[in-house]
N, C-alpha and C positions, 0 to 999 in steps of 0.2 A: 586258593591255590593258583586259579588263573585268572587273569582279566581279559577284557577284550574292547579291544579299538579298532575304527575304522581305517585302515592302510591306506597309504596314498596309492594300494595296487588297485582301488577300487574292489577290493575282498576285504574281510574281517580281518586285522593281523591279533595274534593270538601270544599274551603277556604271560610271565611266570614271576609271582610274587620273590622277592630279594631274598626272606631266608627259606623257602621253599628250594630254589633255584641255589642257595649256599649248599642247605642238605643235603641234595642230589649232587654237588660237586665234591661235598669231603665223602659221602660215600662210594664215590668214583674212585676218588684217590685211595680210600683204607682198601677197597674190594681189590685194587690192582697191585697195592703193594701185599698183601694178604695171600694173594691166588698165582697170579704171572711168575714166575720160575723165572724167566730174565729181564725183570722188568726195569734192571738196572745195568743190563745189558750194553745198552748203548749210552744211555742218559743219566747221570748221576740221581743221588738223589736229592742235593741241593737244588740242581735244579727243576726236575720234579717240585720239589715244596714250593719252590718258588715260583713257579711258572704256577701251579695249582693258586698261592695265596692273592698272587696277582690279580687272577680270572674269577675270586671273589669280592676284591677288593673293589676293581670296577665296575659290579652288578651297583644299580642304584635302585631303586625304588621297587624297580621289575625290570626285567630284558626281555625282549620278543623268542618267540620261540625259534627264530631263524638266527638267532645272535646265540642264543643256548645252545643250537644244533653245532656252530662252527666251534664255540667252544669246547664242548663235550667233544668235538671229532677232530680240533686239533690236541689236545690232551691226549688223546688213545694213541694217536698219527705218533707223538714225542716215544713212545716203547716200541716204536718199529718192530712191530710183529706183523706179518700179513694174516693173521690168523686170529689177531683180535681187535675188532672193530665196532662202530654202534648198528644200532637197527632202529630207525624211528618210526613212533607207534602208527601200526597200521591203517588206525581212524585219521590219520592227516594227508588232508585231500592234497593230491598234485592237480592245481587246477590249472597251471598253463605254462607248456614248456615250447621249448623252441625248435623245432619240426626240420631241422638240420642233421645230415654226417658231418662228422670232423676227422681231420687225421692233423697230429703236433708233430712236428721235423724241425729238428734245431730251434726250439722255443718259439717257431710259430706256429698259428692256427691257419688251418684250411679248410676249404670247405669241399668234401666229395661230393656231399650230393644233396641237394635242395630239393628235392623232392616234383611232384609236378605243379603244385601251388604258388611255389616261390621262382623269381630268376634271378638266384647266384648261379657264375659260371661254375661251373665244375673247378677246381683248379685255385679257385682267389684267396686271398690270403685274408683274413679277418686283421682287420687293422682296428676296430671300435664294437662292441656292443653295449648296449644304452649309454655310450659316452666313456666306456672302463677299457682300457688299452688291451688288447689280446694279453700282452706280456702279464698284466695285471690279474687278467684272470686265470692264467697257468701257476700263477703265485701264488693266488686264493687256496684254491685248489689243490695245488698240490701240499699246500698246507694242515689241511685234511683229510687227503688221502694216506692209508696204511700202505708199506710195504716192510719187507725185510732189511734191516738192517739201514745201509748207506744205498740202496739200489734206488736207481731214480728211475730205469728204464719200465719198471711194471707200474709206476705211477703214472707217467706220460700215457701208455697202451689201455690202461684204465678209467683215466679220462678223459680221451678219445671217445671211447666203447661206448662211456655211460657219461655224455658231456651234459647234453639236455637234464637228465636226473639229478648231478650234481650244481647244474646254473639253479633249476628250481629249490633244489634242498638245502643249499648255503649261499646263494647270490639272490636268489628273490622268481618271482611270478610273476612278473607282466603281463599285462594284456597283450602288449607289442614290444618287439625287437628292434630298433633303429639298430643296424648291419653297416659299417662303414667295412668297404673292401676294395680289394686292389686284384686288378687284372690285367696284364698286357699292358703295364706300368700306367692304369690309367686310374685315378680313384671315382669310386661312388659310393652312394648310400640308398638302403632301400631298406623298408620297412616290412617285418618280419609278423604277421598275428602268431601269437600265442596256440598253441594246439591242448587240449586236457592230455591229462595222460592216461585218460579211459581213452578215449577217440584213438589217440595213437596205437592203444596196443591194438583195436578192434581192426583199424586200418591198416596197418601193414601187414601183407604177406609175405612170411620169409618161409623160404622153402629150407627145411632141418637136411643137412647133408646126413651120412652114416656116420658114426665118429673112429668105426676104423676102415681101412683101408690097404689092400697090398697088390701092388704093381710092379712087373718088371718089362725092363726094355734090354733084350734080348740083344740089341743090337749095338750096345754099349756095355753088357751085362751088367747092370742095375736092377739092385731092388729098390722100392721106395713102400716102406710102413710107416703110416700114416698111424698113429694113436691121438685122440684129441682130448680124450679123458682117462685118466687112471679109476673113473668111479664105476667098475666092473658090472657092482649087483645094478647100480642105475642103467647104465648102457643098456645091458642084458634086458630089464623091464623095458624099456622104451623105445630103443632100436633093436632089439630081436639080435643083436651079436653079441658074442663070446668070447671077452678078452684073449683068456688064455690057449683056446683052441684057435683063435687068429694067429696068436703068435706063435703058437707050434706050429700051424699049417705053413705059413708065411718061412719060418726057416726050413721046415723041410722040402720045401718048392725052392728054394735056396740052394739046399745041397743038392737036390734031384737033376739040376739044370743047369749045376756048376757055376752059378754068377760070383764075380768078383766082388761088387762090388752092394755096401747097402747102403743104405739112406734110412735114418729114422727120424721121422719127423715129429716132432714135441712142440712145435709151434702152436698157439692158444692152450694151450693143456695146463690146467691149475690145481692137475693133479688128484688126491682120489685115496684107496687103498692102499696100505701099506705094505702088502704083500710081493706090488707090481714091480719096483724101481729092483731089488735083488731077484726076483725071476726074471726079468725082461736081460740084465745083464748076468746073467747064468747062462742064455745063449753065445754070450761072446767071449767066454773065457776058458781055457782048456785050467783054470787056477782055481781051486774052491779059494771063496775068499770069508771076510769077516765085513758087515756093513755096518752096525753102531756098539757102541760099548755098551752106552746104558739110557734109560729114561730116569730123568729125577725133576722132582716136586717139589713144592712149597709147602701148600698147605694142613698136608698129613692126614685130609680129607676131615676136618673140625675147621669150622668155619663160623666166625662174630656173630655174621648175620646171617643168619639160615634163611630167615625169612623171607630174605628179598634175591632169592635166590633158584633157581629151575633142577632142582637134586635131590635124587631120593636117598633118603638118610638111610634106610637099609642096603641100598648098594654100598653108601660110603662105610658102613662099620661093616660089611665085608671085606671092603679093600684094606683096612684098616687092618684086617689079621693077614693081608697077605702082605703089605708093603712090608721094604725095609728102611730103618733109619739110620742114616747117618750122618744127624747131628741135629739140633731144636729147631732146624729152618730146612733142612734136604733131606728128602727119603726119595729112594727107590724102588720101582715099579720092574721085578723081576721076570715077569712070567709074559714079556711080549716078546715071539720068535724075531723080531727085526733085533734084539740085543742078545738072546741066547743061544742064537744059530750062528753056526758059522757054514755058509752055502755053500753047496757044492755046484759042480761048474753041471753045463750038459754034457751027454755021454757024447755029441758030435757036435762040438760048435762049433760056431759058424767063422772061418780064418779068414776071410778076406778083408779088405778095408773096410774101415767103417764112419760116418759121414752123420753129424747129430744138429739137428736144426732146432734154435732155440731164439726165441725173443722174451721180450719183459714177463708177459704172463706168464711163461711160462717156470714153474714155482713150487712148491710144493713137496709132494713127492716125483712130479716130472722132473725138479730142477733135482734130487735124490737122484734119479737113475743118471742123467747128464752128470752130477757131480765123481758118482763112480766110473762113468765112462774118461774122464778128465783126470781121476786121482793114478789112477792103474794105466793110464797112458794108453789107451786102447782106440780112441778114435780124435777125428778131427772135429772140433764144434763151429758151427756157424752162422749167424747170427749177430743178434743183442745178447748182452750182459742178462741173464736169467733173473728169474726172483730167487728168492729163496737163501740162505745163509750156507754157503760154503761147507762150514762146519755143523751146520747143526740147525733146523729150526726149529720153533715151539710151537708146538701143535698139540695136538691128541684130549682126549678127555676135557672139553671145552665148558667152561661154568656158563650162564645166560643167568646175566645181575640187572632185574627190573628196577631201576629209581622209580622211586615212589611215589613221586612229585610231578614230574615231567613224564612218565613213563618211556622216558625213551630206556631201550634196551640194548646189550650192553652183552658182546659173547668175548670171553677171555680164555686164552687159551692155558691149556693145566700143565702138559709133560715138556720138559726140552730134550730134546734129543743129543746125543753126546757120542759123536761119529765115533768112527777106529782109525781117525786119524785128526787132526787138529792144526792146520796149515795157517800160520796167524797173519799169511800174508795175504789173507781172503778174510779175514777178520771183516764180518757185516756188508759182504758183494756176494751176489752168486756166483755160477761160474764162467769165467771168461771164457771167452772164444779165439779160437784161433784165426779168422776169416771175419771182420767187423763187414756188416750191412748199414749203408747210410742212404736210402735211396729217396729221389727226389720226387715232389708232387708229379710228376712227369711219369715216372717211374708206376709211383699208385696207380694211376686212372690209367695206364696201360695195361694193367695186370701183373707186369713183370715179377716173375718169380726169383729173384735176384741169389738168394740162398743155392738154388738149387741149379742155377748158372753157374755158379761158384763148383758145386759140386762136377758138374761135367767138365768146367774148365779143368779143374786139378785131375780127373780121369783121362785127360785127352793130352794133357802133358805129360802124365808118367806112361 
């Protein structure tokens, strides 16, 4: 199955026999055209096949397990789905990553914060790592990163976030970092050690903010709610708050105090429970409304390979008497309330303006509640371009397809979602803003809350 050589990382690198490494790529391919509900979505399926027979043809002998990782993660990246992506097997050590922040603005890299070990300036611009041009590695990169649809914005804020994890998992392990940068138009180079990624997590301490939040300034009447995740029962366990009583409390501290104006904040938010994106906008509508038509499937819950698969066959011959079908490749999944309710508004919403702050991550079912604030013309959004598909994404009832060779794994996502409305001019973007954010490395390492500027500007003009 594997072999093993010595790397010129000074670590073992770790080989994957040629048809070991084939099997695991055709049953990549059968499991995604088999399971994924849009996996043709965006990408035909000529080129699917072809782009698949391609990335067997050039395995030779064996390929490293870092040449398998990009391939398998640029293959999944081609179905632009945010919601299905790999997972590599948990025995593969990260033995040395690069002990940097990064923030990407207009396709380059910067650096925030070097930590106390290193001196980069706050501020510099990555112009080299080990010899690969910045530009070069946002192309790697984002060649393997998943998002929704055409959306570039949750790919850049992604790997950002998670730069260090993605340089070791598809560029490599070094011992060191040769750092060519540019500051105060001056260039230098400095050399970077390698940090594990056990040490990293043991060493940093990041202090976990609350993930909700609600403030008002009295003195502009503003509110500002603060949600950062839609994952309710998680919050609830680990931070001790209460989505939905936050946000009852928050709007009725609203009406008690007569503010104008609110603010909800979706920034970082990758979203969570489905329940959240039609309650949260049930405060803002005096209009019951309708949020999606329907959930439909592929698979029909019968599946080639059971075996290499994470699914209990007695769930799946229960859903089997409950789905419907219609037709040898689409059934539908009738009995989830986001398709068979139609909401009713609150008995007192909330009339004032309304102000919705969104960036890349922001996706899911957050980029769900922004997309009905957007559709029903209810608020002002501000921001990046969201994740998440306009019309619809695929999510829910997710498979986890082990290869059997490489073990890397493999979560695909089951339902696509099929709004109650279909705007083909948002065909694979999330939802636009009205107020675009472009702010400068200048702007980051000042804290500048730029969104939320925007907000009081347009309060202080009308």
């Amino acid at each position: 199955m594997y072999c093993v050589h010595a790397g010129c990382q000074t670590t073992e690198e770790v080989f994957l026999l040629k048809d070991k490494a084939v099997g695991d790529l055709r049953l990549l391919q059968s499991s995604l055209y088999e399971i994924h509900p849009s996996v043709f979505r965006y990408t035909s399926k000529g080129t699917f096949d072809d782009h698949f027979q391609k990335a067997c043809e050039a395995i030779g002998d064996s390929i490293s397990e870092l040449a398998f990782a990009r391939d398998v993660a640029s293959l999944i990246a081609m179905v632009r789905c945010g919601h299905t992506f790999a997972m590599f097997p948990q025995n593969r050590e990260i033995r040395h990553v690069i002990p940097l922040e990064f923030r990407i603005i207009n396709d380059r890299i910067y650096v925030i914060n070097s930590g106390a070990q290193q001196h980069i300036p706050a501020g510099a611009e990555v112009v080299h790592i080990n010899g690969t041009t910045s530009l070069s590695l946002l192309q790697q990169l984002r060649a393997v990163e998943v998002s929704d649809g055409f959306v570039t914005t949750t790919k850049d804020r992604r790997i950002e976030r998670f730069f260090k994890w993605y340089y070791a998992a598809y560029i490599g392990q070094p011992n060191q970092f040769i750092v060519q940068y540019r500051h105060s138009g001056n260039l230098a180079t400095t050399t970077v050690n390698g940090v594990s990624g056990k040490d990293l997590g043991t060493n940093q301490s990041v202090v976990e903010r609350k993930p909700y939040s609600f403030t008002i300034d009295t003195t502009k009447s503003v509110g500002v709610l603060r949600i950062e995740s839609f994952l309710a029962k998680h919050v609830k366990k680990r931070h001790h708050q209460n989505l939905k009583r936050t946000v009852k409390h928050s709007f009725r501290a609203l009406d008690e105090l007569k503010v104008d104006n609110l603010v909800i904040d979706l920034r970082g938010n990758t979203g969570g429970m489905t329940f959240v994106p039609p309650f949260l906008y049930s405060f803002l509508t005096d209009q019951d409304f309708k949020f999606k038509n329907k959930l439909v499937f592929k698979h029909g819950y019968r599946f080639s390979r059971p075996e290499t698969l994470n699914r209990s066959r007695f769930s799946d011959w229960v859903n089997r008497q409950l789905m419907k079908e219609v037709n040898d490749t689409t059934f539908e999944w009738t009995l989830h309330n986001n398709t068979k309710t139609r909401y009713k508004a609150q008995r007192k919403p909330f009339q004032g303006k309304v102000f919705v702050l969104v960036d890349g991550i922001t996706s899911s079912g957050a980029a769900e509640f922004a997309t009905l604030v957007h559709h029903f013309k209810r608020g002002t959004l501000i921001g990046e371009e969201s994740g998440g598909d306009y019309n619809g994404v695929t999510a829910y009832d997710r498979t986890y397809l082990q290869l059997p060779n490489s073990k890397v794994g493999v979560l695909i996502a089951g339902y696509r979602s099929i709004m109650a409305w279909n705007e083909i001019q948002y065909h694979g973007h999330g939802v636009p803003v009205d107020y675009a954010i472009a702010p400068t490395i200048e702007d980051v390492l000042l804290g500048k809350d730029l969104e939320l500027e925007i907000v009081y500007n347009l309060i202080e003009r009308k």
